[in-house]
Structure formats: C-alpha cells, structure tokens
C-alpha positions in Angstrom: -31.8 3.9 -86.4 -34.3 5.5 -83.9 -33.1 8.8 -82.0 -33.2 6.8 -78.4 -30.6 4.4 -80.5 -28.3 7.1 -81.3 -28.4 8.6 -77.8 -27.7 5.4 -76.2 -24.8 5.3 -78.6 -23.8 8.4 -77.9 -24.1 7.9 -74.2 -22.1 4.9 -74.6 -19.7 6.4 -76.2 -18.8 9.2 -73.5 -19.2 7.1 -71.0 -16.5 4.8 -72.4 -13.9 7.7 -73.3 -14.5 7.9 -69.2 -13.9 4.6 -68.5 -17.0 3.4 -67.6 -16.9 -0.3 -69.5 -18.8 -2.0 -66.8 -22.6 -1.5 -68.6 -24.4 -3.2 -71.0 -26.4 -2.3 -74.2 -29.4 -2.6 -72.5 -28.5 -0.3 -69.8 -27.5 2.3 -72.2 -31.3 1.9 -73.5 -32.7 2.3 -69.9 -30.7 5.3 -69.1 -32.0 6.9 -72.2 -35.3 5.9 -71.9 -35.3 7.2 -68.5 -33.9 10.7 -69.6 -36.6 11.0 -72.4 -38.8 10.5 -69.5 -37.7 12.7 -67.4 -37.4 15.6 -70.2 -41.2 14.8 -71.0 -42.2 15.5 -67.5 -39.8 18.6 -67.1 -41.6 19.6 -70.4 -45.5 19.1 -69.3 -44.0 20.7 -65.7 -42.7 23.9 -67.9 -45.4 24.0 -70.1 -48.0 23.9 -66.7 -46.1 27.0 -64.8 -46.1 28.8 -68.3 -50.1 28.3 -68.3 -50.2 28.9 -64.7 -48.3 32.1 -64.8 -50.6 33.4 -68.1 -53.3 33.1 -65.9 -52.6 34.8 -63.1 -51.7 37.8 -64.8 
C-alpha cells in the first residue's frame, strides 16, 4: 500500500469519526494528492528563503 493510500485512509477515517460520509474514495485520493502538493511547494518555498537568506548574509 502506497503512503498517499494510507493517508487517504487515514483522512477518511477522521473525517468519518466527524461525520463527514458524504465523499468518495476518489475524493479522499484528490485531497491527498493535493496536500502532497501543497507540502512540495511549501518545501521548495522553505528551502528557497533558506538559500535566499544564506546569501544575504
């Protein structure tokens, strides 16, 4: 099982014990796919300003 298939169960899983029923598998996988998105530009981003402020000093 891939790690973006155990997040997505794991998402699915919290959102359930909130009482969100209303999504499907393939949502799960979206949302997850778009988090691991997100993370890898937050990542370059950080990674970028670290560079950035190395330099200037």
């Amino acid at each position: 099982m891939s790690v973006k298939a155990v997040m997505a169960t794991i998402l699915h899983n919290q959102l359930t014990s909130r009482g969100v029923h209303s999504l499907t598998p393939s949502d799960y996988e979206e949302i997850v796919e778009e988090l691991v998105e997100q993370l890898k530009e937050l990542e370059l981003s950080l990674a970028a300003r670290e560079i950035t402020e190395k330099s200037e000093r």
